[in-house]
N, C-alpha and C positions, 0 to 999 in steps of 0.2 A: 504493500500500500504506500503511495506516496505521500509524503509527507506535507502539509498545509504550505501555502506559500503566502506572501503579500507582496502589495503592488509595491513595486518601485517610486520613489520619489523624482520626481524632477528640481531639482537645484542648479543655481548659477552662480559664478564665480568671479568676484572681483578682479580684474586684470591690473596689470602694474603698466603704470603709466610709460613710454616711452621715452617724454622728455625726462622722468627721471634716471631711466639708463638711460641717457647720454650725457647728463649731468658727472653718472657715476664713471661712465668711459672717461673721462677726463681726470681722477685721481690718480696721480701716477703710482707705479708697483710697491716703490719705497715708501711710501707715506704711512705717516703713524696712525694710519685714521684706524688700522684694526686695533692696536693696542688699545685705544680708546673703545670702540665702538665692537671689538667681536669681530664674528662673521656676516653682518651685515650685508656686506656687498654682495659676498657668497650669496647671502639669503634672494638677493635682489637678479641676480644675476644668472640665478640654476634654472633651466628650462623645464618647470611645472607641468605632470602631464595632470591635464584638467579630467580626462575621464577616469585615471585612477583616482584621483581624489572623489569626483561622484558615484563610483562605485564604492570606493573606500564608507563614505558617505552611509549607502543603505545599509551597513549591519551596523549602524551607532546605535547604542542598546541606551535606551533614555531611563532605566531605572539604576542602571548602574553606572551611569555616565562613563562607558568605553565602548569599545567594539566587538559584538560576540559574533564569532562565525560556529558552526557545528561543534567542533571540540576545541575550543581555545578562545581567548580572549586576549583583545590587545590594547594598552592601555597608557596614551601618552604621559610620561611622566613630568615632575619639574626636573629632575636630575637629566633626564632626557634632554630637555631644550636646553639646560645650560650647559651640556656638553657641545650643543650641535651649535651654537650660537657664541661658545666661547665668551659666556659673559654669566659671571657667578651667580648665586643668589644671596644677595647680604643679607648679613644677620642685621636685620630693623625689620620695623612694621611694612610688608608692603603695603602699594597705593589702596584706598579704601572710599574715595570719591566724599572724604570731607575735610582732605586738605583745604588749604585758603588760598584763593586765585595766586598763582606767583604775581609781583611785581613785575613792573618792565624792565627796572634795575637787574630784578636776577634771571630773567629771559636773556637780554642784551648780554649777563657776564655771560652764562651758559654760550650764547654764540657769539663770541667775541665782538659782538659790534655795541655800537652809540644807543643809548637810552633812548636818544630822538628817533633813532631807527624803526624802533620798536612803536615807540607811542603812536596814538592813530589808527593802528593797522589792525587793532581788537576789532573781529565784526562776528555779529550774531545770524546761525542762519537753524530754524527750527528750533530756537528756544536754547541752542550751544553755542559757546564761542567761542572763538579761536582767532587761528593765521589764516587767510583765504589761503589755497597751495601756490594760486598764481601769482601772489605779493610774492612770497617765500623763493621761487622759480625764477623771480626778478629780481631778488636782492640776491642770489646764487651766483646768476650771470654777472651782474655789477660786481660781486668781489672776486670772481674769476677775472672781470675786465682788468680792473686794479689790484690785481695781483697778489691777494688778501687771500691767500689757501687756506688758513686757518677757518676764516670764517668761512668761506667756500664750505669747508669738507664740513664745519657743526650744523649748517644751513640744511647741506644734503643729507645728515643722519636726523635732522628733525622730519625731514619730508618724510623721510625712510620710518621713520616712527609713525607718523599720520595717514601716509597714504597705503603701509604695505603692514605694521605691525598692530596698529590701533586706527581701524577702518571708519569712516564717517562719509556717510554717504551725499551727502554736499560739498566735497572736492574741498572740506576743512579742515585742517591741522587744530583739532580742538584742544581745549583747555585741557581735558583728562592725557591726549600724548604729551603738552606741555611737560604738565607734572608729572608724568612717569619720567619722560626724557630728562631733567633736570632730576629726580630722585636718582636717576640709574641704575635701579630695582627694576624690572622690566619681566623677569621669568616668569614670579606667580601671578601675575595680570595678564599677559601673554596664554598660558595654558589655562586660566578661566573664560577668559572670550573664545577661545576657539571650541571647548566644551559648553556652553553656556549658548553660541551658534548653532552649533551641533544638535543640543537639545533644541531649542525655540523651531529652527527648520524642521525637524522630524517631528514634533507634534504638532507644526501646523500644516505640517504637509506637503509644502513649497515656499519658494522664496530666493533669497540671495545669499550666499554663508559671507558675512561681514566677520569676516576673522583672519588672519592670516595662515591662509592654507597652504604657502612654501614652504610650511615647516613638518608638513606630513608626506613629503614624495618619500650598538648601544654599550678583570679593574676589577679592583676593590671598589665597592658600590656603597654607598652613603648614600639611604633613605629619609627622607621625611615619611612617617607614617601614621603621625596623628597629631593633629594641635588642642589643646585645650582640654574642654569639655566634650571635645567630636571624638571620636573612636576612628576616622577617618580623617580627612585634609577638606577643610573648608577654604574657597578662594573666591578673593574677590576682583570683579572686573569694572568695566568704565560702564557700566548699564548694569548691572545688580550681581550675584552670586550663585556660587555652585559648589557641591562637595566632589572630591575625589576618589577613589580608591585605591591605595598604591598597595593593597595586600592581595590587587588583581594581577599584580606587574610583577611579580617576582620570578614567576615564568620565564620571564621575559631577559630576566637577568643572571638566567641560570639555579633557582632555587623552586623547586617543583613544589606543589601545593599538596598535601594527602588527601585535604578533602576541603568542599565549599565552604568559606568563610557565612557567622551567621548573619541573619539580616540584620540585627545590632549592630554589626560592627561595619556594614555598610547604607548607612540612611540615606535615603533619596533625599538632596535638599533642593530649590531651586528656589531662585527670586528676584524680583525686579526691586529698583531702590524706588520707585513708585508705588509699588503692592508688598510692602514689608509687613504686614498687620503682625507677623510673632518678634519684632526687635531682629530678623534675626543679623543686619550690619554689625551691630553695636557687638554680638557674641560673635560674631567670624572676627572683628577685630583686636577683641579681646583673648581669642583664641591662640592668634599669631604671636602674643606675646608668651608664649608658653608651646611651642614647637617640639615635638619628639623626635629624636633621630634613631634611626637601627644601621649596624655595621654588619660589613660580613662575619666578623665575631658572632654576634648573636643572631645569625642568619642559620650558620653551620657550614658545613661542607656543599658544595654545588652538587646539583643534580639537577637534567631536566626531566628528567620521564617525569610526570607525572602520576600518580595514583589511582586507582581506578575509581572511587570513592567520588576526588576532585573530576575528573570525565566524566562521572554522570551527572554531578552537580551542572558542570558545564553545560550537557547537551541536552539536560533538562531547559535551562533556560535558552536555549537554541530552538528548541523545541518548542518552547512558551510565546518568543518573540516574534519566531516563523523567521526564516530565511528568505530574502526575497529572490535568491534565484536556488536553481535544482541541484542536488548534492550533484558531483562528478567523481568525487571520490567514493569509493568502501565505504559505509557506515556504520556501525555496530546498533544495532538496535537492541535495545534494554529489556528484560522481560517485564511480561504488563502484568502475571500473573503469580501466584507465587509456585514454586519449585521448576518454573521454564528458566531455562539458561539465555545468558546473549547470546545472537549468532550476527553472523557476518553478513549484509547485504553487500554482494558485486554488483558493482557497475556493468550494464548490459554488453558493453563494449571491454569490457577489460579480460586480457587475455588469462586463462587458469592453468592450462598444462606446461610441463616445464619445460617443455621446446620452444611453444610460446615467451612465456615469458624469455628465456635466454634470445630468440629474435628480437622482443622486444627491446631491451638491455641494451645489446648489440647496437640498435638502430639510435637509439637515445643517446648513447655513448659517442657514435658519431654524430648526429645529430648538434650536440653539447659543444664538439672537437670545432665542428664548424664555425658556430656561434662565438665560440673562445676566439676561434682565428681573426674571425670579421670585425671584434671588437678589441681584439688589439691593435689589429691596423688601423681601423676607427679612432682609438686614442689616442696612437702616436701621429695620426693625423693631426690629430687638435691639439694635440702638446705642440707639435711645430708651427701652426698656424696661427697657435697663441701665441709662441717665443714672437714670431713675424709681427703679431701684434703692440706687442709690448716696445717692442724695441721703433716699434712705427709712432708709438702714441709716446715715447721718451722721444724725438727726433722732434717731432708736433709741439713738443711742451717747453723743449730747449729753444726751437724756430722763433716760436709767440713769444716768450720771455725775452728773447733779446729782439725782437721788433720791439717790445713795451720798451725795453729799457732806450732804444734809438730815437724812440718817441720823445719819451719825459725826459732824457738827460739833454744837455746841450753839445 
């Protein structure tokens, strides 16, 4: 019997502006803007495939804020993004949307320029406000003209915060990427909007994932895995709150589950900072000052198999959620009654005898041999086409500067 399915969602996906890559094509190789900023550019710069993300998309499981496919779960962590974005999590409160507007004073420090720069340029669009992108795009170009890289590169990691990491759907560099970007706290706000997207689209069915999704195309491991009074990781973003689960992820990191964790220890939370009727900002905030962390010390030894205990847990709730496309893999189906055993459903196409399968194998193995080949010559393609690059846009950057300088000096 085949198993229940549900409809697929339709979702669209924020694109990243062009004139910001070309902004970013102009930071030369050497420049400290990673030390400062991460991997940003990286983030900006990796070619997003948008249908894995909308596939990725239909199994986000909205009671458990992750992604359950049939037997496994997958589960973005914070430790996860600050590895991939190369920018820590400090230890302070993160953003919590009841700081107090920054100043223009400490805007202008943040990007090195003039207080007058700044002032003015506040504009409200839907009750938010912010940098319109296209002032911020013009004062970029002006300190690229005059030679002002400094402010140049703080200019283009604000846009990079507004328009790709904290999305606002009128083309605003709003007050909340403000304050995150001048905190430089950016992880656990970062992985509450994109979970907190995640949910709102999948219950209401359609829409636009206002989140940044280039962060979904993993050592000694240090966890966060409970703040406060939550049994679980409460986080907050630029539109309200969501809990996490990171004793979903450990899978993930090499330490196998025996069995489902209980539903205490993972509560559904969600909320907007306009429908808050239980306090619950004020306890997520308070929670963050009381963080728990787990080492692989108290992890144990790695393992990934998992348990069998943990597998049915799993593809009960697989089960529960419905998958929205058709297993292709083997299945194991659980007994429904008591003293039947599991057995194995095959896939209708999948080979059984061991001639078969050894053909199989065979073909796969070459198959694979292929694909290796094409993508190495593939990368050393682009290794070289990038040296070409590089050394083309150092030649570009030495050209213009001493035109400026033939300019302004006498």
């Amino acid at each position: 019997m085949e198993s229940l399915r549900r409809k697929t969602i339709q979702v669209n996906l924020v694109r990243i502006p062009s004139q910001l890559k070309e902004l970013i094509s102009k930071i030369p190789e050497n420049s400290p803007f990673t030390e400062r900023h991460g991997r940003l550019l990286n983030l900006v710069n990796s070619n997003i495939e948008e249908d894995m993300v909308k596939v990725l998309f239909q199994f986000f499981d909205p009671l458990h804020h992750c992604f359950t496919f049939p037997d496994y779960q997958l589960v973005p962590t914070l430790e996860e993004f600050s590895q991939l974005l190369r920018i820590p999590i400090l230890h302070q409160l993160p953003y919590n949307s009841t700081e107090i507007e920054p100043k223009a004073e400490d805007v202008a420090q943040a990007l090195h320029l003039q207080p007058s720069d700044i002032k003015g340029h506040w504009e409200t669009r839907s009750g938010v406000k912010g940098f319109l992108a296209k002032f911020l795009f013009e004062k970029a170009q002006e300190c690229w003209n005059s030679l002002d890289l400094q402010a140049f590169e703080e200019i283009v990691a604000l846009l990079i915060y507004g328009l790709v990491l904290f999305l606002n759907p009128d083309q605003l560099i709003d007050v909340n990427a403000v304050k995150i970007f001048i905190s430089r706290n950016l992880v656990p706000t970062l992985l509450r909007d994109i979970l907190h997207s995640f949910h709102t689209r999948t219950m209401r069915k359609r829409g636009v994932l206002m989140c940044c999704t280039p962060l979904l195309a993993r050592e000694n491991v240090i966890i966060i895995d409970r703040c406060g009074e939550f049994p679980n990781v409460p986080l907050l973003g630029i539109r309200g709150g969501i809990t996490y689960n990171p004793c979903l992820a450990l899978r993930q990191f090499g330490y196998a589950r025996r069995d489902g964790p209980h539903d205490m220890l993972i509560p559904d939370l969600v909320f907007d900072f306009d429908n808050d009727a239980q306090g619950l900002r004020q306890r997520f905030i308070r929670a963050w000052r009381m963080p728990n962390k787990v080492d692989s010390k108290t992890l144990g030894h790695k393992n990934s198999i998992p348990l069998e205990p943990y597998l049915k847990w799993v593809r009960t709730r697989a089960q529960s959620l419905m998958m929205p496309y058709p297993y292709i893999l083997p299945m194991i189906k659980e007994p429904v009654m008591e003293g039947e055993v599991p057995y194995t459903l095959l896939h209708p196409d999948m080979p059984t005898s061991l001639e078969d399968l050894q053909r199989s194998w065979i073909q796969l193995k070459g198959e694979r041999n292929t694909f290796e080949a094409q993508f190495y010559a593939s990368e050393k393609k682009v290794i070289e086409l990038t040296r070409r690059l590089h050394e083309e846009q150092t030649l570009n950057t030495y050209i213009a500067l001493k035109r400026m300088r033939n300019v302004f000096l006498p």
